[in-house]
C-alpha positions in Angstrom: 213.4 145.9 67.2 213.7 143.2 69.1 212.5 139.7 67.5 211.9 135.7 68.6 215.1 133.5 67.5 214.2 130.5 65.1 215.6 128.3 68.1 212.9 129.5 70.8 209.9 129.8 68.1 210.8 126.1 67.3 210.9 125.4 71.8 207.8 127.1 71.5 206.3 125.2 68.8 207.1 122.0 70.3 205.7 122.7 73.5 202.2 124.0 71.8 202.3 120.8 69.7 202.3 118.5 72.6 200.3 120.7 75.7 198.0 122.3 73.1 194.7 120.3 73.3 196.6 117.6 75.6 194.0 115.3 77.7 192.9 117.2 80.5 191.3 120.0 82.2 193.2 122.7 81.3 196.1 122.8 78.5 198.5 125.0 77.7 197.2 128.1 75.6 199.4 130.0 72.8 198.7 133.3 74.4 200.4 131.5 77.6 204.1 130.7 75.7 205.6 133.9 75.2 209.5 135.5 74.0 209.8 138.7 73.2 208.2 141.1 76.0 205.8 143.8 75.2 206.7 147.2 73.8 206.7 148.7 77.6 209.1 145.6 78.1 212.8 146.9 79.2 215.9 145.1 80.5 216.1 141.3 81.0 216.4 138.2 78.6 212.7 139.1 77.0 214.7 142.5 75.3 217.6 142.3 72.7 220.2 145.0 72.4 217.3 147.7 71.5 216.1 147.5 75.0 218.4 146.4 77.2 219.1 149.3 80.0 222.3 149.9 81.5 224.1 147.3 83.3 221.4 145.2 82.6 221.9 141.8 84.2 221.0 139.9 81.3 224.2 141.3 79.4 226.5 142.3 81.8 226.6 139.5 84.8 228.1 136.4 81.8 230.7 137.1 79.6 228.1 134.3 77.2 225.5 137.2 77.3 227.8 140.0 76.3 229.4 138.1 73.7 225.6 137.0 72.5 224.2 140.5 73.2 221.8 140.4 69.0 218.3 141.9 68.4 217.0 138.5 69.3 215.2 138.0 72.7 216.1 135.2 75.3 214.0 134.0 77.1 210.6 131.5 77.2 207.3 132.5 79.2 205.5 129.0 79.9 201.8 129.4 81.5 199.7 127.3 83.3 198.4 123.5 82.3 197.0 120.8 83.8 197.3 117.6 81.5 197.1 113.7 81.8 199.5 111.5 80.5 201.0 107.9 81.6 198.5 107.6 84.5 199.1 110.9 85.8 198.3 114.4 86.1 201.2 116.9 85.2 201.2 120.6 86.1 203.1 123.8 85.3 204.3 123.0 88.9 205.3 119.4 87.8 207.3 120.6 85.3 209.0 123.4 86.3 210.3 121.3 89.3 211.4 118.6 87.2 213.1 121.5 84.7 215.0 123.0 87.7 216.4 119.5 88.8 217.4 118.3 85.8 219.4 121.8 85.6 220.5 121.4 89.7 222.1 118.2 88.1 223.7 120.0 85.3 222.0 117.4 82.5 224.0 118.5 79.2 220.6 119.7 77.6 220.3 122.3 80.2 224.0 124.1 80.1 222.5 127.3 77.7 220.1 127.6 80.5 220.6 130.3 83.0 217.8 130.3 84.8 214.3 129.9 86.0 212.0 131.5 88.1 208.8 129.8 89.0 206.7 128.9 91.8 205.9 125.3 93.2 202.9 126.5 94.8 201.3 129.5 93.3 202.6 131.8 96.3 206.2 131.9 96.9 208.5 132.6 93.9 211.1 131.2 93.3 214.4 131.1 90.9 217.9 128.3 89.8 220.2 130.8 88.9 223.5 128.6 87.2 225.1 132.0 88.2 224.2 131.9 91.8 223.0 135.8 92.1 219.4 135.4 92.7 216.9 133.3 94.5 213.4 134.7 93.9 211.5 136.4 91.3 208.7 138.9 91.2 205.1 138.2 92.1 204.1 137.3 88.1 206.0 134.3 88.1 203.1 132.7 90.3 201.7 132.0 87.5 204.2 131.3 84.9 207.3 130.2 84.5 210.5 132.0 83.1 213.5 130.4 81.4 216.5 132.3 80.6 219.2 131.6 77.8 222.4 132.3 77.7 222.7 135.3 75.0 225.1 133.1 72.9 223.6 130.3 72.8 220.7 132.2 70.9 222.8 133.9 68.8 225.1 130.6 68.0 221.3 129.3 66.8 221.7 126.6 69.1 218.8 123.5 69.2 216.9 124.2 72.7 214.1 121.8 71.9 216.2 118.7 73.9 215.3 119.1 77.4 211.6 119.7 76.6 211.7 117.0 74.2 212.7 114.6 76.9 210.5 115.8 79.5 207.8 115.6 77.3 209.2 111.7 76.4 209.3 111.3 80.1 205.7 112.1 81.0 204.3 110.4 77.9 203.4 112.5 75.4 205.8 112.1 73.0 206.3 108.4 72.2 210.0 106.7 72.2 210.4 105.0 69.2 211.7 101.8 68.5 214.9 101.4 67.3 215.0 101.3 63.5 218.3 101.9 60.9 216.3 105.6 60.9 216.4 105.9 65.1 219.7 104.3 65.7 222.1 106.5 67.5 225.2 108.1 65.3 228.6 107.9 66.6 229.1 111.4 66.5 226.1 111.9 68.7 226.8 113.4 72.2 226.1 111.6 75.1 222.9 113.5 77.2 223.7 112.4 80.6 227.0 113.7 82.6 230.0 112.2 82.5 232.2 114.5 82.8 232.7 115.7 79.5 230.3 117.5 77.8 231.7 116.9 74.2 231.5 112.9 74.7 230.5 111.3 71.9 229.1 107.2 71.9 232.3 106.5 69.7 234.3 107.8 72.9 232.1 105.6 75.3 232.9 102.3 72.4 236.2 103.2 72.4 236.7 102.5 76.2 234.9 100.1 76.8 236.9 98.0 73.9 240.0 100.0 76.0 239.1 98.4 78.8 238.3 94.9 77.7 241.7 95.1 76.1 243.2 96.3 78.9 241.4 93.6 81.2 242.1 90.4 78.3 245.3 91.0 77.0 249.3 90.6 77.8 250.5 94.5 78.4 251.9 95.2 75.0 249.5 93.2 73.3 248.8 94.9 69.4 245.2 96.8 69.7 245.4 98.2 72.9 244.9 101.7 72.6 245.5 103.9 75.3 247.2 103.0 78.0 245.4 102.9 81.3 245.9 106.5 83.2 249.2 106.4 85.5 248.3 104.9 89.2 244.2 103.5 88.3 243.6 99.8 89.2 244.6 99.0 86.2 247.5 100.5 85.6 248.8 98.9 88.7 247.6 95.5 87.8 249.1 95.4 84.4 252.5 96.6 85.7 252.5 93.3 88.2 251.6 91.0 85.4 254.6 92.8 82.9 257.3 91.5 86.0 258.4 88.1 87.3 256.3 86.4 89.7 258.7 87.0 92.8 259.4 90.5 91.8 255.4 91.3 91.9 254.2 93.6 95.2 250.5 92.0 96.2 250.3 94.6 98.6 250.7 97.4 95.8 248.0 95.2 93.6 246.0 95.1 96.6 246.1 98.6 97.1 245.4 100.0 93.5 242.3 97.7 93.0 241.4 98.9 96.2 241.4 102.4 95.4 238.8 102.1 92.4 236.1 100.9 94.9 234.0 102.4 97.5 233.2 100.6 101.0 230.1 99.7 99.6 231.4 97.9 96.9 234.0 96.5 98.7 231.8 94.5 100.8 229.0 94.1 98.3 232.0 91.9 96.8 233.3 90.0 99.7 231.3 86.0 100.1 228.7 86.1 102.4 230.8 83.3 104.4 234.1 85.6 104.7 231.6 88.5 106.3 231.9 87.7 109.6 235.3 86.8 109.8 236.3 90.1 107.7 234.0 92.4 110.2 235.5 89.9 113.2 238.8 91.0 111.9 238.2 95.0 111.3 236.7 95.0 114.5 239.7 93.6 116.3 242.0 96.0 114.8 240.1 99.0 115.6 240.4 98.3 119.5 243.7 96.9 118.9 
């Protein structure tokens, strides 16, 4: 029959822990945090393979969910609350919007997600989809919200707790420690904001920026300079006109790669307040030219 994963019972636990008897008129109940659906319950995330029906979206529309496809259930049912915290009042609304952007903005804690339905307002339904196939939700999700898990993800045993834990950081009720030998980051700890590569690590991030202080302080060559700068970036360019002989050196070329690392914005965020006007004196006289 179909059962609750450790991963969401522990996502469950952690949201009771913190909304459960939080300051305020109305917190969040363990009857309102639910996983696995009711025995009438058929098709969707709340079923595992005993009740899934055929071509049931939750298996068939992600190769992640037919490759997860277990007896455990995938999904989280999160009721209403109404709690203080940090000066403020924080709702299921509150929440679920601050959920839904964080996966609009693909945040690395929120890539097993795949999606929620919810309403802002207690009338109109609405529902993220990561897969783009829907964008509303039936009437009950007026008054709760639904998340969704890719079916692998579940099965991999995969920590879901992150996101909540920092939303629950954000709005105050979980504290954010000081930094101690116990709290320090590990190197082998993945980055939580995007950069472009969810597998980045802080040792990756040290390892450029040394990279680049290298790159930036030393004669091209120079022992400890790992990586060379990627073919064509500023850098690159600049560090092939220091490697040749002064008259041999393109300033136009050097010009032109530093140039291409920077947006107009920073362009003239970096030009002397005294050069301003004769910069936009000259730009302007070229344009009509």
């Amino acid at each position: 029959m179909t059962r609750a994963p450790a991963n969401l019972l522990a996502l469950r636990s952690l949201l009771l822990t913190h909304l459960d008897n939080a300051p305020g008129p109305d917190d969040l109940d363990p009857a309102e945090v639910g996983i696995v659906g009711d025995p009438s319950h058929r098709g969707g995330y709340h079923c595992g393979s005993d009740r899934v029906v055929k071509n049931d979206y939750s298996v068939v529309e992600s190769s992640r969910d037919r490759a997860g496809l277990t007896l455990d259930a995938a999904a989280l049912d999160v009721g209403q609350f109404e709690v203080r915290s940090g000066g403020r009042t924080h709702t299921l609304a509150s929440f679920s919007a601050w959920c839904v952007a964080q996966c609009a903005a693909n945040a690395a804690d929120t890539r097993d997600i795949r999606e929620i339905i919810y309403s802002l307002d207690g009338s109109t339904v609405k529902r993220w989809d990561r897969l783009g196939k829907r964008s509303s939700g039936d009437s009950s999700h007026r008054w709760h919200t639904h998340f969704s898990f890719f079916r692998d993800a579940i099965k991999a045993g995969r920590d879901q707790r992150p996101l909540f834990r920092r939303y629950l950081t954000t709005i105050g009720l979980i504290a954010t420690p000081p930094l101690t030998e116990e709290t320090e980051m590990e190197l082998t700890d993945k980055i939580q904001r995007d950069t472009g590569r969810p597998q980045r690590t802080v040792d990756d991030v040290l390892a450029d920026l040394s990279n680049l202080r290298n790159w930036l302080v030393s004669a091209p060559g120079s022992p400890g300079v790992v990586g060379a700068p990627a073919p064509g970036s500023p850098i690159a360019v600049i560090a092939a006109a220091a490697d040749r002989p002064a008259g041999d050196r393109d300033e136009q070329a050097i010009i032109a790669g530093v140039l291409a690392g920077l947006t107009p914005e920073k362009i003239a965020a970096a030009i002397p307040p005294a050069m301003a006007k004769q910069v936009a004196d000259e730009l302007a006289r070229r344009l009509v030219a």
